[in-house]
N, C-alpha and C positions, 0 to 999 in steps of 0.2 A: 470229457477232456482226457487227453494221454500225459502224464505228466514225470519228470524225474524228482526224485524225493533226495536230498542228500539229509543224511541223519546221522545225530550224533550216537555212540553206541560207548557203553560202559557197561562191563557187569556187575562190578562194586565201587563202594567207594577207596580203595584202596589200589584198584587195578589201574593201567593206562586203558584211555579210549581213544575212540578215531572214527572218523566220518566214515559210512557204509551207504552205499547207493542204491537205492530200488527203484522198479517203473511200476506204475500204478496206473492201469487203462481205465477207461470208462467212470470218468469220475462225474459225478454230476455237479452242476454249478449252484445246486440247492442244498447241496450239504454243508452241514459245518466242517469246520477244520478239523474237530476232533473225530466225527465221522467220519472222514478220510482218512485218518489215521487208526480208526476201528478198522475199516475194510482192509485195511495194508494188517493190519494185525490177523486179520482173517486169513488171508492170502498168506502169511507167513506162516500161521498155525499148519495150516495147508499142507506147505512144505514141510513140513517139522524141524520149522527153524525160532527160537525164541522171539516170543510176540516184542514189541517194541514199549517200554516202560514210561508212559509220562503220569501228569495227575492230574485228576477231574473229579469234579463232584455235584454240585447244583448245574454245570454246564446251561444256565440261565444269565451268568455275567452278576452274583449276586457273591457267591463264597468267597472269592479270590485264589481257590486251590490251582486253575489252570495260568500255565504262565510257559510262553513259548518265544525263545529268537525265531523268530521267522523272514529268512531274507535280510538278517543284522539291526530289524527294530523288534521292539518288544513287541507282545502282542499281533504284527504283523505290519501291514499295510496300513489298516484303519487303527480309530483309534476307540478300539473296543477291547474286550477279554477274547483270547483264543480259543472260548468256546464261542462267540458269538461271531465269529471272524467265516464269513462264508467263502467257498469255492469260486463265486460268481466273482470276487477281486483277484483273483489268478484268470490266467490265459491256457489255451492248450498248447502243448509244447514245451511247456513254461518249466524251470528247472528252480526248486524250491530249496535252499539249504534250514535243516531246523535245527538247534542248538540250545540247550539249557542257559536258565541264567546263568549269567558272567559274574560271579561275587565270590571273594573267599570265605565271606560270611554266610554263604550258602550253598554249602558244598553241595558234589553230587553223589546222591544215594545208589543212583542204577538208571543209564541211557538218560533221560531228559528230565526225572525227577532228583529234586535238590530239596535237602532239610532247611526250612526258612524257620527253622524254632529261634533263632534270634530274635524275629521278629515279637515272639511271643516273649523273650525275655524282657526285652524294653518294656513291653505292658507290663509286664508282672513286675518292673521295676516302677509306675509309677502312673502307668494307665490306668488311672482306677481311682474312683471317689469311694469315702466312707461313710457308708448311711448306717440306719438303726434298720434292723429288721421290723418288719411287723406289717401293718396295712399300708394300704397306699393313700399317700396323705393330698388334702383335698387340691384339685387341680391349680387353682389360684392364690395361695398361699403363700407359693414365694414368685411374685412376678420376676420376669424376665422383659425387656424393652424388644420390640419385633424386630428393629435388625439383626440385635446378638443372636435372638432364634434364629432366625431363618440363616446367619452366616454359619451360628454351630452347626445345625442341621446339613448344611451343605458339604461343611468337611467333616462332618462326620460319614460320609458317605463311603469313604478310603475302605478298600477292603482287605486292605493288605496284602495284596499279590504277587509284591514286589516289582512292579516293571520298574521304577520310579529307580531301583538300584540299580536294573540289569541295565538300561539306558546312560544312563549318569555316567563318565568318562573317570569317574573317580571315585565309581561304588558307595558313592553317597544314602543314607537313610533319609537325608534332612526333610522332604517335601512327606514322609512318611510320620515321622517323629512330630515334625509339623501339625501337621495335620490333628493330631490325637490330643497335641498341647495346647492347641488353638480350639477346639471344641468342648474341651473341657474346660479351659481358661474363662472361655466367654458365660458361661452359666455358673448359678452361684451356688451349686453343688461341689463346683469344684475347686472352691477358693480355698478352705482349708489345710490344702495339698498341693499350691499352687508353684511354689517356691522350691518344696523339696521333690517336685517330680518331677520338674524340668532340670534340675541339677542332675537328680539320680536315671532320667533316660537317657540323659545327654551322655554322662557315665557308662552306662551298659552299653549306648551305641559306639564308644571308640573301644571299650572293650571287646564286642563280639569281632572289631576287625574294618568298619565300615569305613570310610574315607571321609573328607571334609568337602563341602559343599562350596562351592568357586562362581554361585549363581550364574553357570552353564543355560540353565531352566530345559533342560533335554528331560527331566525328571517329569514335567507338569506335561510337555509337549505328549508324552509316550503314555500318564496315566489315564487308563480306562475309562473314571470316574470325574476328570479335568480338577482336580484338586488344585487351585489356584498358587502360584510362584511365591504369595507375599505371606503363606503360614510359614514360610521359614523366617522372613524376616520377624515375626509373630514370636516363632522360636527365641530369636538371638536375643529380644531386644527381653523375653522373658529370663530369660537364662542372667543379662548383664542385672536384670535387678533381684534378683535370685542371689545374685554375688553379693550387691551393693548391701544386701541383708543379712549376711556375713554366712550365708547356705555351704 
């Protein structure tokens, strides 16, 4: 496939950027997205023109490091991570615009990498149960009922990538914050912190900048992982009794 690339381009975060246009020949339809964006990186080295900056890591759809506008959705086309986003959902000819998340909360570092350490601050705000160190204690000891399992188990699955912001028309965290409060909620590891970590993320997330949630559900449509719409409802309804207990 012969394809036009429009990309966004920053060399810091304090500089302006602007969309830059490349053509990229013979792209095969089995590669992934971010191999195309290696070969264009090649091709630029080539020239000796500065390769193109985004972020990857496990490129297995496991870490949540890659996160790309592609075409104005998160992720792309499908609803996968933009390392597992293959060639073969584009056409030849085809004229691709790609673009960093869209959040204030996640600024950009350089061309299509953006600091998502907010998200790491809400954890650190209340992501986190408190055990005793030592052995691992015996598997059946504190039963758990199989739906809570299997529902925690499910949203636990969030990796954090943010598309769930970059989609969301009003930079929302909620299907995100959701998600981490409703899996830990549901097991009984996490009931001793129940109260004050969904008051204290709720907290950090309007401080890092993020918007309010309008149940749009453009947030659950875009996640990689389909983290379901009703962990924010999970959110609020923890959050008003959180209040009721004078949190």
């Amino acid at each position: 496939m012969n394809l036009t690339l429009k990309i966004w381009r920053q060399p810091d975060a304090v500089s302006p950027g602007a969309m830059h246009t490349y053509q990229l020949a013979d792209v095969s339809p089995d590669m992934s997205f971010l191999e195309m964006l290696d070969v264009l990186n090649e091709q630029l080295n080539d020239q000796g023109e500065d390769p193109i900056a985004f972020d990857s890591d496990c490129r297995e759809g496991i870490c949540g490091m890659c996160g790309l506008m592609i075409n104005g959705d998160a992720h792309g086309p499908e609803v996968t991570t933009t390392c597992q986003l293959h060639m073969r959902s584009f056409t030849d000819g085809e004229t691709i615009t790609i673009e960093p998340w869209r959040s204030d909360a996640f600024p950009v570092v350089k061309d299509l990498v953006v600091d998502r350490g907010a998200f790491d601050r809400i954890i650190q705000a209340g992501g986190y149960v408190s055990v005793n160190t030592g052995s691992a204690p015996e598997a059946h000891s504190v039963p758990v009922p199989k739906d809570d399992a299997d529902r925690a188990f499910n949203v636990a699955t969030c990796i954090g990538c943010g598309a769930c912001v970059a989609a969301c028309p009003n930079g929302s965290a909620s299907l995100f914050m959701g998600a981490k409060v409703t899996h830990l909620g549901l097991l009984p590891q996490g009931q001793p912190e129940r109260d004050e970590r969904v008051v204290n993320m709720v907290a950090q997330h309007d401080h890092e900048g993020f918007g309010g949630c309008t149940n749009i559900g453009a947030c659950t449509a875009a996640c990689p992982k389909e983290i379901p719409l009703d962990v924010i409802s999970q959110l609020n309804r923890d959050l008003r009794t959180a209040i009721k207990h004078g949190h």
